[in-house]
BADREN-454153 format. One line per 2 residues: for each residue z, x, y of C-alpha. Coordinates in steps of 0.001 Angstrom, whole numbers, plus 500000, padded with zeros to 6 digits. Each point is the difference from the previous one (the first is absolute). Example, Ala and Ser with C-alpha at 12.3 -4.5 7.8 and 13.67 -1.06 7.14 Angstrom:
BADREN-454153
507800:512300:495500; 499340:501370:503440
***
This chain:
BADREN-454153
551264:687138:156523; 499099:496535:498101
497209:499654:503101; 498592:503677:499102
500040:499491:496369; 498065:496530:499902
497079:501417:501982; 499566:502948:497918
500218:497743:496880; 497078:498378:501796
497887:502872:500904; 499722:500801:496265
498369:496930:499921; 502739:497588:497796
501572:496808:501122; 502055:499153:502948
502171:497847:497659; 500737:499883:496502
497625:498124:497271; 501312:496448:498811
499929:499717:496213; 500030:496231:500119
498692:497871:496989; 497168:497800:500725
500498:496411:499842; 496447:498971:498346
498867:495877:499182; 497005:499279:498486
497525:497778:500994; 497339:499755:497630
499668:502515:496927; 496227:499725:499071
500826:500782:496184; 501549:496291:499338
497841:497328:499804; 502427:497703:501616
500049:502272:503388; 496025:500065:499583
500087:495786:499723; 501370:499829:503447
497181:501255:502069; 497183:498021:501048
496417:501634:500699; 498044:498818:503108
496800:501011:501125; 497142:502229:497454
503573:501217:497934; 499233:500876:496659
502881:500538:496814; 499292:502811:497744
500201:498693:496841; 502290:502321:497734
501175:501991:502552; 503639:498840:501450
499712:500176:503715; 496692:500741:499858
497748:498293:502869; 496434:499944:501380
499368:499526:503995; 496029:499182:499615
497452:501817:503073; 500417:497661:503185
496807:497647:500596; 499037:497338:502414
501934:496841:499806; 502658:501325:497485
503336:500015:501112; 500962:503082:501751
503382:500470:499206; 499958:499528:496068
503670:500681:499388; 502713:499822:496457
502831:497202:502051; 503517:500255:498698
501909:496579:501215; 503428:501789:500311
501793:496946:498105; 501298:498398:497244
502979:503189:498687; 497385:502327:501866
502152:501803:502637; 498639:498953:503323
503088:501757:502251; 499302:503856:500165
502542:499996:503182; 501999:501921:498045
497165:503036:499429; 498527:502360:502580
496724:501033:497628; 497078:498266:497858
498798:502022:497513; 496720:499782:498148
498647:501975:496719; 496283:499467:499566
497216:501375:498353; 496851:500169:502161
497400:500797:497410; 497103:499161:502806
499285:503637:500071; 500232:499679:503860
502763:499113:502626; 500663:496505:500753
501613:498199:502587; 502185:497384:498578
502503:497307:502326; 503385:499943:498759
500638:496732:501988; 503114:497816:500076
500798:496820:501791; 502169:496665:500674
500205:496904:499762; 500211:499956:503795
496688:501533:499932; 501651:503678:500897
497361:502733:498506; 499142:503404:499950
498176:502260:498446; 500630:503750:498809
496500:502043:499267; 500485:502006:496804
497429:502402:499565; 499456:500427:495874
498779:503551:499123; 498529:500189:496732
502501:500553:496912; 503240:498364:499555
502523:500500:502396; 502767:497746:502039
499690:499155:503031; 503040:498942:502850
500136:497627:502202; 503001:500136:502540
500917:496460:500363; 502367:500881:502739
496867:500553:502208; 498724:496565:499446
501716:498248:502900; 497679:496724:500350
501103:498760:496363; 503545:498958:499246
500358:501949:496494; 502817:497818:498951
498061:497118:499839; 496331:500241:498639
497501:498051:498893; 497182:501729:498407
498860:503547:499372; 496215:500745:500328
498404:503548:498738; 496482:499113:501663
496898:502294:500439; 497913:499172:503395
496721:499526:498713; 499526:502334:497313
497450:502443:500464; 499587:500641:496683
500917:498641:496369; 503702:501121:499896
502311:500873:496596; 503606:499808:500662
502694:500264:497388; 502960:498342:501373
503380:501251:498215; 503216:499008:502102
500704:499069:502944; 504063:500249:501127
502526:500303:502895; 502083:502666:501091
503133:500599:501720; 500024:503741:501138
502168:500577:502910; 500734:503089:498759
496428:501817:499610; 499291:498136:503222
502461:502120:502095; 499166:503076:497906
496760:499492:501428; 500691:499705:503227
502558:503329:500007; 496938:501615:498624
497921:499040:502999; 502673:500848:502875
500757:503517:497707; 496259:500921:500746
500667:498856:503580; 503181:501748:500786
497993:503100:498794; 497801:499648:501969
501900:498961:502908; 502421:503253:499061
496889:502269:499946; 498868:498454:503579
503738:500934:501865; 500973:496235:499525
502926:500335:497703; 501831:496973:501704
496967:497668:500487; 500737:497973:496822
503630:500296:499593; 500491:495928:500543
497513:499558:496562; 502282:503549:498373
503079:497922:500508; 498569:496272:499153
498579:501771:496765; 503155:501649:499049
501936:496749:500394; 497982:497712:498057
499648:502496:497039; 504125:500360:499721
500079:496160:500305; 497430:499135:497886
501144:502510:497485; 503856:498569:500003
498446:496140:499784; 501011:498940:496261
498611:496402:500039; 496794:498370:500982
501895:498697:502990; 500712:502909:501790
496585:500932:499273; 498507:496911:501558
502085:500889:503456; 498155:502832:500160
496415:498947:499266; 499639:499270:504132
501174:503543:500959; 497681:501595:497306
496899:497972:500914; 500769:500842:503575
500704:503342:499708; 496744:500531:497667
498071:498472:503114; 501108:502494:502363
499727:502811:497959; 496065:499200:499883
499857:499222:503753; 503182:500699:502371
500500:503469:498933; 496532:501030:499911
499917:498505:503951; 503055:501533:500919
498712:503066:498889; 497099:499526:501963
501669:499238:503050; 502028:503271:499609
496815:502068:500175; 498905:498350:502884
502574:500756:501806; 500384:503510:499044
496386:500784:500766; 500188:498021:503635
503053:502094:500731; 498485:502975:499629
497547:498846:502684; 502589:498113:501857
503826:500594:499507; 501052:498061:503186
498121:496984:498706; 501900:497097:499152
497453:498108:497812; 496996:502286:497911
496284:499065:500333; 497124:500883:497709
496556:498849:498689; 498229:497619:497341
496785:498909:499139; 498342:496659:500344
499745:500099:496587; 503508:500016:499116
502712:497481:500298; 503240:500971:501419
502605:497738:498982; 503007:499756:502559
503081:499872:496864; 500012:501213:496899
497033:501247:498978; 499031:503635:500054
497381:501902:502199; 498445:502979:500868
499602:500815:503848; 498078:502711:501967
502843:501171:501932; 497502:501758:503300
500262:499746:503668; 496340:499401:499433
498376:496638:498070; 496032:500277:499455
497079:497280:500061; 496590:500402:498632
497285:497330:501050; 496173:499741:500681
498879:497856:503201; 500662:496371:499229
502109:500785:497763; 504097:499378:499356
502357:501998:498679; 503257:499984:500163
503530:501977:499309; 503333:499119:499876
503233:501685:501866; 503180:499411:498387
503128:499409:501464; 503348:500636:498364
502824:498735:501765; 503974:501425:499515
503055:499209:501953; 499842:496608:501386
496494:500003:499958; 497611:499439:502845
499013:497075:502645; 497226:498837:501938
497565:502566:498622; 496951:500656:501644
497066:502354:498298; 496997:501064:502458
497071:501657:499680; 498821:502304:502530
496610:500749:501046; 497907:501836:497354
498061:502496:501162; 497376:502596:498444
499347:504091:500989; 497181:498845:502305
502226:497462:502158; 498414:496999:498831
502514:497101:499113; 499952:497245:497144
500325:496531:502119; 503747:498061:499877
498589:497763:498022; 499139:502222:497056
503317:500880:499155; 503066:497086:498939
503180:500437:498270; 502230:497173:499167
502998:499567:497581; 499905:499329:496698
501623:496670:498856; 501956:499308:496725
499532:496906:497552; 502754:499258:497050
498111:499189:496983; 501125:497527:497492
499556:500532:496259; 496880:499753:498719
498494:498406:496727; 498626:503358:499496
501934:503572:499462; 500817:501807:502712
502184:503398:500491; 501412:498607:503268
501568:497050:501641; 500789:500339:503983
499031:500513:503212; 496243:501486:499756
498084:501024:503392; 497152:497246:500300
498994:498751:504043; 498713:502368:502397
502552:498451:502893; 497827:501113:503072
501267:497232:502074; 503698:502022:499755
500260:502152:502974; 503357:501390:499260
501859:500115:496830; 503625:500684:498572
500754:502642:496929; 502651:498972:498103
502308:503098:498737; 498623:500973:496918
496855:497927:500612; 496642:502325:499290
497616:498613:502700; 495845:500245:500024
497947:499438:502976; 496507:499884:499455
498086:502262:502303; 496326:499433:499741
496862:501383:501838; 496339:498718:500299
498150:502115:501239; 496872:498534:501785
496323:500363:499209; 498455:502958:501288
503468:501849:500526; 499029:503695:499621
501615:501542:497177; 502190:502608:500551
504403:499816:500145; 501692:497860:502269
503733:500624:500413; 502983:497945:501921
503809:499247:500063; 501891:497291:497828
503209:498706:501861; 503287:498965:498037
501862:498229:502767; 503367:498110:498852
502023:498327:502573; 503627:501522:498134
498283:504118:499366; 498336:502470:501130
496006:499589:500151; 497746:502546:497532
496747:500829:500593; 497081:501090:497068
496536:500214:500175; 497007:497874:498792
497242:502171:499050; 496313:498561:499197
497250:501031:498477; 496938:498123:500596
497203:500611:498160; 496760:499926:501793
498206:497250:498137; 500534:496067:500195
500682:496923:497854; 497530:497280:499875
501312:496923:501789; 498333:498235:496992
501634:500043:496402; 498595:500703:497034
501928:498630:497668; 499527:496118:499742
503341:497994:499656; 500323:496643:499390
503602:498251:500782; 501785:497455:501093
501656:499807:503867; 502203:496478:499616
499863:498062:503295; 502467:497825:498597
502668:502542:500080; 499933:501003:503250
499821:496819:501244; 503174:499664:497716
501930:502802:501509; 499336:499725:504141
499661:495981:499826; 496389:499378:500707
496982:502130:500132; 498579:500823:503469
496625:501506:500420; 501097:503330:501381
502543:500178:497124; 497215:499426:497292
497901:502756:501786; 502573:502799:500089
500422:499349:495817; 496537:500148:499619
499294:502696:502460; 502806:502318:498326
498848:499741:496803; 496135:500980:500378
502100:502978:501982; 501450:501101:496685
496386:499761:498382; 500932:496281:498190
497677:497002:500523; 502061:497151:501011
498353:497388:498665; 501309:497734:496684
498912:500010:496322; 501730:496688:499698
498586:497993:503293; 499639:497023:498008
499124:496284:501057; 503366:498130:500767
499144:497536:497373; 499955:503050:496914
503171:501704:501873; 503092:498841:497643
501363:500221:495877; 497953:496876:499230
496925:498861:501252; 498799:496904:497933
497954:496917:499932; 502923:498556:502477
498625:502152:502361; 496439:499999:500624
497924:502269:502281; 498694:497597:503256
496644:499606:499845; 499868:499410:504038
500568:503788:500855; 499171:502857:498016
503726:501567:499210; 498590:503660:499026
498309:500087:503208; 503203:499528:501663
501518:502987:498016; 497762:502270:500883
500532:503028:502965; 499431:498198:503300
496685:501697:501265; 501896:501453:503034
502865:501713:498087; 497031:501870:498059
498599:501140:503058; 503741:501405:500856
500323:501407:496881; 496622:502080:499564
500396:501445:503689; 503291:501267:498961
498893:501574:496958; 499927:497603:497259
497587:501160:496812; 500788:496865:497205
500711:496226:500163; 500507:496814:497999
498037:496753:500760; 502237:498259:497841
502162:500117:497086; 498260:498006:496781
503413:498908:497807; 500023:498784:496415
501021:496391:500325; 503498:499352:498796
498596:497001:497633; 497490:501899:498503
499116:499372:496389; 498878:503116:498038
496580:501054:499662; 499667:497315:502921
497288:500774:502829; 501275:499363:503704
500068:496755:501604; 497020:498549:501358
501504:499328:503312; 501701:503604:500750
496669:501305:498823; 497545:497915:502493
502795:500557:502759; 500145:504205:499438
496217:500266:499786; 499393:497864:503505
502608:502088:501634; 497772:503047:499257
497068:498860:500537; 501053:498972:503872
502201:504002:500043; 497645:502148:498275
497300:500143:502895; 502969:500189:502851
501117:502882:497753; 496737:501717:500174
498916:498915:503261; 503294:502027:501561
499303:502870:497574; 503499:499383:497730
498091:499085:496652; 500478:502964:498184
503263:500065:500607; 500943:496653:499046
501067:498826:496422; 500612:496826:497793
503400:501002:498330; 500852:497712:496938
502027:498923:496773; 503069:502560:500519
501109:501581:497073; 498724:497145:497506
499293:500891:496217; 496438:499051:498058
501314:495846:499798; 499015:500134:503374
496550:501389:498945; 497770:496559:500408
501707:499341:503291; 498917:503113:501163
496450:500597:498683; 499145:496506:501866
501289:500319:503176; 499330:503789:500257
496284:499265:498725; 499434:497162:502562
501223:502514:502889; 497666:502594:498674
496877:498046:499202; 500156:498751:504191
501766:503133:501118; 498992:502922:498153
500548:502822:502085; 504037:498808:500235
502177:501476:498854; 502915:498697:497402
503154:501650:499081; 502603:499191:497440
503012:500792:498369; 499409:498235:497001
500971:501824:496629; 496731:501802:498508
501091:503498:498848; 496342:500515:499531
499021:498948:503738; 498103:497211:498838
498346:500698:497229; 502704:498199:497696
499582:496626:502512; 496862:499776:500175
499257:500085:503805; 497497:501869:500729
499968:498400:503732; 503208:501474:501496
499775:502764:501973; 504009:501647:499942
501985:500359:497786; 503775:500828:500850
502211:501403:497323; 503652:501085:500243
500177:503513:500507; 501617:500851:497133
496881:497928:498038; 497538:501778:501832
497654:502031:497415; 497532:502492:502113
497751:500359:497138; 499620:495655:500085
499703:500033:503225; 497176:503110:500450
498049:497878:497275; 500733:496479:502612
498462:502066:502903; 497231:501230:498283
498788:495888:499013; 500723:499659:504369
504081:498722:499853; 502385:500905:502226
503677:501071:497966; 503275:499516:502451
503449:500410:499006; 503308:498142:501068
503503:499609:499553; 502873:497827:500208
503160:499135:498154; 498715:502851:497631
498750:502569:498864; 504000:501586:499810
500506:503741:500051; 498750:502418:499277
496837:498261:501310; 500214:500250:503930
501266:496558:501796; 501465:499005:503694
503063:498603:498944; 503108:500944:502810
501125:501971:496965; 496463:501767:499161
500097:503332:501527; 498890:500459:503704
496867:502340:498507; 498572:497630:497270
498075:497925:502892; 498682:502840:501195
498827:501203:496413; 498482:496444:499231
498047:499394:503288; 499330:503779:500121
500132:502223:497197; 499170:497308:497075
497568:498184:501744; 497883:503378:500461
500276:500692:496810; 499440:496833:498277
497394:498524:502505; 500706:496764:499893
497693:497876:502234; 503215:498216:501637
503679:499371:500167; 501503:496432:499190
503582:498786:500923; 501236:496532:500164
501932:499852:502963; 500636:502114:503343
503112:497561:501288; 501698:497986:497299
502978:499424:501861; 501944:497009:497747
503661:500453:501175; 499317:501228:503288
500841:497513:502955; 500260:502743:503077
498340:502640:501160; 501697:503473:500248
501804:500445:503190; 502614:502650:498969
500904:503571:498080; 499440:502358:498929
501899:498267:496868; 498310:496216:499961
500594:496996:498840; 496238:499858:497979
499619:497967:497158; 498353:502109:497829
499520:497584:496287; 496573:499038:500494
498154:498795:496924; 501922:499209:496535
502473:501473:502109; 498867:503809:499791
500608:501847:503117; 497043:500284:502282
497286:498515:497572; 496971:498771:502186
501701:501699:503276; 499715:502548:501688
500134:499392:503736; 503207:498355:501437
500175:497619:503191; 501577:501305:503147
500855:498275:503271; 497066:500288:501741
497406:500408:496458; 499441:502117:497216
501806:503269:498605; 498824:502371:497913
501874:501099:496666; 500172:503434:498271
498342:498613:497451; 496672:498597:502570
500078:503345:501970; 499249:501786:496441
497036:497360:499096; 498286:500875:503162
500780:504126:499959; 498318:499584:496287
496783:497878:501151
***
């Protein structure tokens, strides 16, 4: 009777468990209306006080050589309260009289160098804003050190009137919350024929409101603050799988009811997470594939496991055949399983933290599926050039060693037309040698090949934007250590003639000579040293014929001064000027910071200009082509959402949208990223799965920065994340 009464409580839509009315515990940090609280903070970076108006602040427009994170500092000392252990939110009241959203940092760290950062977007008007402390595991909030509100170069001049900034204790609202969330689910779940599905989160929810309800000191509050958190967590992500799962299973059975595991269908755009995360799956005895001659596509077959789960699994495709009897060859067709990497917090915000699918495992003939383990195989098909379009059809084979075998079927639709072998879209990154010399133990010959090979096979030139001379490689080049003048050092950096030749027959459309650096030592306003300078311009003039003679030229570029800002001007506009006045048909590319795409510099000689995607401005750079520039975009530790990215925890789709979707849109003349490999804490190759042992903290330890292919026993594997650059090139 209790059972029938709580569900129909919840189909009218109210709570699973009763509301807590408990009081907020609040401390205040900083109350903008006192002049002592205003004392405290520091301004760094183009910060301007509003004279006359308390809390009042002015983030001045961005420009070259400013600082680019002009921030208000709090030093959380000295009787201000620098333990918020004790609160689960941050709450902020400001006035944002910019008249258009801003992105502001609330960022907090230690004095063991912890940090993190919380985006706050500012709508215009007064309003408060929360930040949920609990979610900022990669800062210790009982012990902090300073408190930044930072804007990342600001776009425009930007009025802010701070008014208070305070902490919160709110256990109770935080489980109100979360019974508001798993009400809407149980409805849902009710309205589906799942009225048990969520009974573990019913009863959890129940429990904790009676207990936190009876709790009369802050002490028997506290012992429930891990039970709360958790139980918020799962409300957002277990229940939402587990209904998921349910309706898998439902829908297979209706297919299948002797089946002891369910199968269905995802996209190659999608990523299907093994635990706790939700999905959707095309529950079909039939998975579909749409491709044009030479080009790949893939889907994914889900496996959901029950019981004791399932060994030794084995999935084959079958031959695929069209209406007319002609066959697409073996080799046109691969599955493999998908393999799992457990991220790490990151500096940045994520909604996850877990086992994410990232390798391609196609070295893993066989596979185990753990009960309650949701299982992808990629299934992929290539169709070759000159396959006549038409539909081409064949079986899929579930074969564990402990059940029954399933069959489904693999249809194809191929579309009569073919993919270039060349690509269009220039990129310009960096394959690291050094890594994967680092994981295997040395670097053979045929190992080197198969990296570069594989990644002009996902459209990606495999070349390096960094190939510097040994002598510039390093934090601090100095006077102590002089270029030789025996040898010619950039020379030696350069492409060795014979891996060009490799590299153009396979498809390669871009490459760097060598990468031009700002020395470490330079003084502003400085030009570049007089031995680099002689030793870069020889180097050309003994590669620049080769170039042309083998019919590379226009295809090869100087790439230079990486993300430098206008001190760096002088530097530039002599070495870039030398190269031009002997070279002038070569081209130079460079990430330096010019919002104007040279104009604001001053260098009228380089040829590319690469801004961040999020910086790029299609009405600049229509107005750059039209005076004969090329205008690329790249990314890298940023742009963060809602700007696309390849993080591990970036959406499966957003590579596809940025080397696809964006780039036709936008036109940019090429893509830009710093690294293919960056592999710092790896020391093996992957030999085992589908759940890995991968180190996935990469750069400034976010998780999959500057990777995006993984190392396998016998050479590269493809990620999610590189399978979805290539499908959108």
């Amino acid at each position: 009777m209790k059972r029938a009464l709580f569900i129909g409580v919840l189909a009218l839509g109210f709570a699973a468990c009763p509301a807590i009315a408990a009081e907020q515990k609040t401390l205040v940090i900083s109350d903008f209306s006192k002049q002592a609280d205003r004392a405290r903070w520091t301004l760094r970076g183009n910060v301007q006080e509003i004279q006359g108006t308390p809390g009042g602040y002015v983030y001045r427009a961005h420009k070259p050589g400013q600082d680019e994170w002009p921030a208000l500092v709090l030093r959380l000392r000295d009787g201000i309260p620098n333990n918020w252990g004790d609160y689960d939110t941050a709450e902020l009241r400001v006035d944002n009289r910019s008249g258009k959203t801003v992105n502001l940092a609330f960022h907090l760290n230690t004095p063991e160098a912890e940090n993190v950062s919380w985006p706050v977007k500012l709508k215009p008007g007064v309003a408060n804003y929360r930040i949920p402390l609990y979610k900022l595991e990669r800062v210790r909030v009982s012990r902090l050190g300073e408190l930044h509100l930072f804007i990342t170069r600001p776009p425009f001049d930007t009025t802010l009137i701070f008014e208070r900034i305070s902490v919160v204790e709110d256990l109770g609202p935080r489980l109100n919350r979360a019974t508001l969330q798993l009400s809407a689910l149980q409805k849902a779940s009710v309205a589906e024929g799942f009225p048990d599905v969520l009974m573990p989160w019913e009863s959890e929810c129940e429990s904790l409101s009676s207990e936190l309800a009876g709790a009369r000191s802050e002490q028997e509050q506290e012992a429930l603050r891990a039970r709360v958190v958790a139980f918020e967590q799962q409300v957002v992500q277990n229940a939402p799988r587990a209904l998921s799962e349910a309706r898998m299973r439902r829908a297979w059975k209706a297919l299948d009811s002797e089946s002891p595991y369910a199968l269905g269908w995802a996209t190659s755009m999608e990523k299907v997470f093994p635990y706790d995360l939700p999905f959707h799956a095309t529950v079909s005895r039939t998975g579909d594939i749409s491709a044009a001659g030479n080009e790949n596509e893939a889907v994914q077959l889900l496996i959901l496991a029950d019981g004791a789960g399932l060994k030794d699994v084995r999935v084959e495709v079958g031959e695929l055949k069209g209406r007319d009897g002609k066959v697409l060859p073996p080799s046109a067709v691969k599955g493999a399983p998908m393999g799992y990497a457990k991220t790490k917090t990151p500096p940045n915000r994520v909604d996850y933290v877990g086992w994410y699918p990232e390798p391609i495992l196609d070295f893993l003939k066989s596979f185990d599926v753990r009960a309650g383990v949701l299982q992808s195989v990629w299934i992929s098909v290539r169709p070759p050039s000159g396959t006549p379009a038409g539909v081409y059809t064949g079986e899929v084979s579930v074969r564990p060693s402990n059940a029954p075998a399933r069959t489904l079927t693999l249809r194809v639709k191929v579309w009569g037309f073919d993919l270039t072998k060349e690509t269009h879209l220039r990129t310009a990154l960096s394959y690291r040698e050094d890594t994967v010399r680092q994981v295997y133990g040395e670097l053979t010959e045929e190992m080197n090949r198969k990296y570069q090979r594989f990644l002009l096979e996902y459209r990606l030139n495999p070349d390096n934007i960094y190939n510097l001379p040994l002598e510039r490689q390093g934090s601090t080049p100095s006077a102590a250590q002089p270029l030789p003048t025996d040898r010619n050092v950039y020379l030696e950096a350069a492409p060795p003639i014979e891996k060009l030749k490799r590299w153009n027959e396979w498809g390669m459309n871009a490459f760097n000579i060598f990468y031009i650096r700002k020395p470490q030592d330079l003084k502003p306003n400085a030009p570049y040293p007089d031995e680099d300078k002689r030793q870069i311009l020889e180097a050309l003039e003994k590669l620049v014929p080769i170039y042309k003679q083998m019919g590379i030229f226009e295809k090869a570029y100087v790439y230079g001064f990486d993300e430098v800002s206008q001190d760096t001007r002088n530097a530039m506009f002599d070495i870039f000027s030398a190269i031009k006045q002997k070279f002038p048909d070569l081209q130079l590319l460079t990430t330096a910071y010019d919002p104007t795409y040279g104009e604001a510099f001053n260098l009228p000689m380089v040829d590319g200009w690469c801004p961040l995607t999020a910086r790029y401005n299609p009405e600049r750079a229509a107005k750059a082509r039209a005076q004969g520039k090329e205008i690329w975009w790249y990314i890298c530790v940023v742009p963060k959402p809602p700007h696309a990215n390849i993080f591990m925890e970036s959406q499966a789709v957003e590579a596809r949208v940025l080397m696809g979707l964006q780039t036709a849109k936008f036109k940019p003349d090429g893509f830009l990223y710093y690294a293919d490999n960056r592999w710092p804490l790896a020391k093996q190759p992957i030999t085992f799965g589908p759940f890995t042992d991968w180190p996935t903290w990469t750069f400034w330890e976010y998780n999959g920065d500057g990777s995006f292919l993984c190392p396998g026993p016998d050479g590269p594997l493809a990620t999610i994340r590189l399978e979805n650059m290539r499908d959108g090139i």
